[in-house]
Each structure stands twice: as C-alpha cells, then as structure tokens.
N, C-alpha and C positions, 0 to 999 in steps of 0.2 A: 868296717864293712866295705869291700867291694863295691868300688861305682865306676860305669864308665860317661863319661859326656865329651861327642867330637869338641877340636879345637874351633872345627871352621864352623859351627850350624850358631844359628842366635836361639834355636827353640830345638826341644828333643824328648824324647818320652821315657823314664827310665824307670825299669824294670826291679819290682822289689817283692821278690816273690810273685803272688799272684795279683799283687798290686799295683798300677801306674800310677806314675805322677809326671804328670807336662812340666818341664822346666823351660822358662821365657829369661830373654833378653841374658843370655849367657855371656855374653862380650861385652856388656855394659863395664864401663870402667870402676869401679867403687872405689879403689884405693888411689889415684893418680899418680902421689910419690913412686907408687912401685908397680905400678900397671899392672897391680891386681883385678881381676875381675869378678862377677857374679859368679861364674865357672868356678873359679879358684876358692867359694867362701862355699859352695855346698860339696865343690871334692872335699874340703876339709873336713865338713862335720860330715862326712861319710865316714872318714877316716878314722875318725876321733867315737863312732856315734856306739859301738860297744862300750865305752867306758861310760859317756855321756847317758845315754836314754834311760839306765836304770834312775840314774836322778833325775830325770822328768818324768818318768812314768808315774801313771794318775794322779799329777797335778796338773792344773789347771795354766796356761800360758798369759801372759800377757806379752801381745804382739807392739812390741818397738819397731818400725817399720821406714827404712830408709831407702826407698825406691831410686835412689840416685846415687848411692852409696854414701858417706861418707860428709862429702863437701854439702851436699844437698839437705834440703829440708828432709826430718825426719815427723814422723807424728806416731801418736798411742792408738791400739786399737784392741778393744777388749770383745766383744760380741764376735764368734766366728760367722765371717761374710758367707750369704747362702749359697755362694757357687762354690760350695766345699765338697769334696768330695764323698759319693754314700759311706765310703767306711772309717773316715775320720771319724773319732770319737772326741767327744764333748765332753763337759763337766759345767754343770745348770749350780750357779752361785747364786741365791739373793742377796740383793743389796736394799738399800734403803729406801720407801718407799713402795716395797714388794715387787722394785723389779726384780728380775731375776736374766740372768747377763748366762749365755751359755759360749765359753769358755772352748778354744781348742785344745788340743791334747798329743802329745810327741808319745805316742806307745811304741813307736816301731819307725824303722828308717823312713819309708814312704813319710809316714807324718811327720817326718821333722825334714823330709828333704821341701814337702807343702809350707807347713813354716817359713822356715829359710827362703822358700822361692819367693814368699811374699814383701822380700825385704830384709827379713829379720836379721840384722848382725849379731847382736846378742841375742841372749833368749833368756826372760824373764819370769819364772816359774812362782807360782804360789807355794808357802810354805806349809801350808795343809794339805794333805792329798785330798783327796775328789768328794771319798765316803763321808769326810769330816773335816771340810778346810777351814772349819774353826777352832781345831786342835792342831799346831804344830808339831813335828818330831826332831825341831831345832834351836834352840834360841844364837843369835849373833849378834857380832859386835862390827861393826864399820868404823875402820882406822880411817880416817881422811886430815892428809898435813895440813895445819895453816898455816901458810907465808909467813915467816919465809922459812918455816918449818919444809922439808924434802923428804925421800924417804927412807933417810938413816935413820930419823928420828920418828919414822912410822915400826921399822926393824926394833929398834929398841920399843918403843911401847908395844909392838907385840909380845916380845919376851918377859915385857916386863908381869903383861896381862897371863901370859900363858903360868910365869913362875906364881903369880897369887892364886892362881884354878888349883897348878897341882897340887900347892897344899892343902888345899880345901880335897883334893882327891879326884878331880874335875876332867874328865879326859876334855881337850879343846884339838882342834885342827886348822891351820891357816891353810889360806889360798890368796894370791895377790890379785887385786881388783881386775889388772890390767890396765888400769889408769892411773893410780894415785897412790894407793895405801893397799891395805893387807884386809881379808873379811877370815874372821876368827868365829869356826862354830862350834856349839858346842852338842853333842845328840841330847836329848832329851828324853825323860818317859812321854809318850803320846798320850795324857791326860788329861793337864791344864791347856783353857782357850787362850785364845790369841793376847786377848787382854792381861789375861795375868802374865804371861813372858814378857809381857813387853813394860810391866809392871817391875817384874824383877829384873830383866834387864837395864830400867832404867836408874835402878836401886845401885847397881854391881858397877853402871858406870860413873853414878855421881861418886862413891866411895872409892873408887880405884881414881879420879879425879881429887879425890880430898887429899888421899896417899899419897901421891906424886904431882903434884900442882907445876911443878916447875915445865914438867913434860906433857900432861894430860888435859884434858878439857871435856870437858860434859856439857857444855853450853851450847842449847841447840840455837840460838840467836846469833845470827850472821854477825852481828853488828857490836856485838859483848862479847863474843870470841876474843879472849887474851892472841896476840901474834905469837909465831914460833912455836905454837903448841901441835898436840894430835887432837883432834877430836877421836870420842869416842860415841861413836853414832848408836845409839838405842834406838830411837826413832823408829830405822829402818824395821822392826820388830810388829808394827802397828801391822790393824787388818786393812787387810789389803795392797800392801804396800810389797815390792819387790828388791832383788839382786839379781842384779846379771848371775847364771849359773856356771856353776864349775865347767870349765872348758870353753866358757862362751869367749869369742872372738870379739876385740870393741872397737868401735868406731875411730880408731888412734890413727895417723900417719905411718907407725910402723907395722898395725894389723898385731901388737898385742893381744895375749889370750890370758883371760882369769884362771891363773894354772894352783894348783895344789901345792904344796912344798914343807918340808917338811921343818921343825924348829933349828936342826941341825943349819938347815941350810940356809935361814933367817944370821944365826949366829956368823955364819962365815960369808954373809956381806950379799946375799942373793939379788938382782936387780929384777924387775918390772922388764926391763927391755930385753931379758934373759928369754921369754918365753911368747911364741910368733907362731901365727899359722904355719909356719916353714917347721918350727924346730920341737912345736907339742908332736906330732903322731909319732916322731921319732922318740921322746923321752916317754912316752908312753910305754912305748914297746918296750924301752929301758926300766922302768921301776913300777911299771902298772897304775893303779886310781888309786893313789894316795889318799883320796876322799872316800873310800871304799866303807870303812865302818860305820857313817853316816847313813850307809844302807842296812843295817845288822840293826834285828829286832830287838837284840839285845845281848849284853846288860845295857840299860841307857840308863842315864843322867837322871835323879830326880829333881823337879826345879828348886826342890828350899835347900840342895846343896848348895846351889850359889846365894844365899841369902847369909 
C-alpha cells in the first residue's frame, strides 16, 4: 500500500482512507548499523501490508515494543493503552483470574501503521482469531539451532520434518524466523482448543526427536539440551503464547524479515540473511504470499493426522 512520510519532519499525519494516524519520532535511529530509521520500518510495512494484514486480521496483538529501536530496552504490552484511537478495534481475551485484557487489532493499514508507531518491530499475533482465540487454525513447530549447531542444520531438520508430514499426507509451509531457524506451519481444521495442539504437537516433536536423535531435540530444558542439535520447539503452541508473524521485520543488525520460502528453496541452501526490509517488498512483488493457503478455509489439516 501506498504511503507517503517527508524525509525532514520528526511527526506527520498519514492519511489511510478516511482514517489518520499521527506518526512520532520518524528520525529516531532504530537500526544504527545501517541508519535505518522509524520512517524506514513503517514505509516497509506499508509496503509489505497487502500481503501481511490478511494474517493479522481478527487476531488479537501482542505489542513488543522498542521505543529506541533495536539497541534499546524493549518491553511487552498486552492491554491496548486508552489514547487509542475511536476506530481501532479490539479483541476482549480473559485470562486468569477473570481478567479480561482488551487486545489491539491490525484490520487495515491505519491499524497496523498505530502498531508499528508504537515501537513495534515485530508484531506478535495470537493464534486464535478474535471470535475464538481458544481454537487455533494452525499448529507449528519452532526450529531453533543449539550451539554450535547453525543453520544448515536447522535446513536439514526442516526437510527432514517436512519429508515425515508428507507422508502422513500433511500439507506444512516454512518461513525463516529471521533470527535463528525456520517456523514450520501446518493449517489445521479450526476445531480443537489450544490445549490439545499443543498436546499433539508436543507428541509429533518428541517422536520426530526419537527418529533422528543425532540432529533433533525435543528438550525444552536449557540445560539437558544435547549441543549441536535443533530443537524442535512445541512449546511455542501453548495459550497465549506467540511468533513474530510472517513478514514481521526483527530486531537483528541487519533488519532481517521472517519471510516465507518455499521447500525448494530450503533444499538449495536459502539463508536468513537472504531476506531485509530492503529486498522483502521486492520479492514479494516477484512470487506473491507464499503463506497464502494458511488463509484458505479449506481443505485444512485434521489434527489426529499428525498423530
């Protein structure tokens, strides 16, 4: 989408349909290495925000927020702050104790340029949407190398994981963290709650861990982690709990983005460093949202396939 923001102003008002949204401290440096700015991380998710917003739409955010960019202290913030704007839309989550935590919401560029302005480098999306975010429409898996495991050795245990799905018949799709490893989803029927995915996923990773021991780990203990393995993060599956979302830009030196890719491209040696706020809106434009079927009502995944 179309954005404009001057080079010289620190604050501006930008126009999204009938909508504004103030953008502050636009010169602020976030990236130092490369004298990226604030400016430079909401033109991109302008750029990028057709492909993006359909995978935020009516899920619920969770704000990572690094008002100094990068080098700077970052903190979590879940409750949308009350100087939000009237037409930002919500999503009212209870939690425990009966509170109930009302949740911002990326429907449309304004809202996610509001987001973004408040820090957000990444953007941390719930895996339920809004009407039921205690049924997912995903389960996934988080590659993360152990020392001095890298991440050729995250490329192979994606393959490895993708070649045991398909026999089971399992459509899965990678996207690279942007930092570390590969997140591997799978769609799902929108049925079972949070709890049980994260049940089976925790099943699919100790067994693909028993498979290949020499390369895999399922050990969520820091400290009983074998070296040189992958984890295979279940975890991440629990309620409440997040991933940077497809397209999200991270906190890195080089302004890496969690980009899509396809197995193809796993096989012929793809890097992490391959894919930057510079060089996503252009590959975009080249092969489209590779993540795309993650939005398709269907046919999805039932979860005792993976079982």
């Amino acid at each position: 989408m179309k954005l404009e923001i001057p080079k010289d102003q620190e604050t501006c008002e930008a126009k999204c349909g009938r909508k504004r949204v103030t953008l502050t401290n636009l010169k602020k440096i976030f990236w130092p290495q490369l004298g990226k700015t604030k400016r430079d991380l909401l033109l991109y998710y302008a750029a990028v925000a057709d492909c993006l917003i359909p995978h935020l739409k009516n899920r619920a955010m969770v704000m990572k927020r690094y008002p100094n960019g990068i080098e700077g202290k970052f903190f979590f913030m879940k409750r949308t702050p009350e100087y939000r704007p009237e037409w930002l839309e919500t999503c009212s989550i209870p939690h425990r104790r009966g509170n109930i935590i009302d949740f911002p919401v990326a429907q449309d560029l304004a809202s996610l340029l509001w987001i973004v302005n408040l820090g957000c480098i990444d953007l941390n999306q719930w895996y339920g949407q809004c009407d039921d975010p205690d049924r997912p429409d995903y389960l996934h898996f988080d590659l993360d190398p152990v020392p001095p495991a890298g991440f050729a050795q995250v490329r192979e245990a994606a393959l490895l994981i993708h070649d045991d799905l398909w026999k089971k018949k399992v459509k899965a799709y990678a996207k690279t963290t942007g930092s570390r490893g590969v997140h591997i989803y799978v769609p799902i029927q929108r049925q079972p709650k949070q709890k049980e995915v994260w049940t089976v996923a925790k099943r699919t990773a100790i067994r693909l861990a028993d498979m290949e021991p020499g390369l895999l780990t399922s050990e969520y203990r820091i400290e009983k982690r074998p070296p040189g393995r992958v984890l295979v993060d279940y975890n991440q599956n629990a309620w409440g709990r997040t991933l940077a979302s497809v397209y999200s830009v991270r906190p890195k030196p080089e302004a890496t983005v969690s980009a899509p890719v396809t197995w193809e491209e796993l096989e012929q040696g793809v890097d992490i460093s391959d894919f930057t706020m510079d060089t996503m809106p252009k590959r975009l434009a080249q092969v489209g949202d590779l993540f795309s079927p993650l939005l398709r009502s269907g046919p999805r995944c039932p979860l005792e396939a993976l079982q």
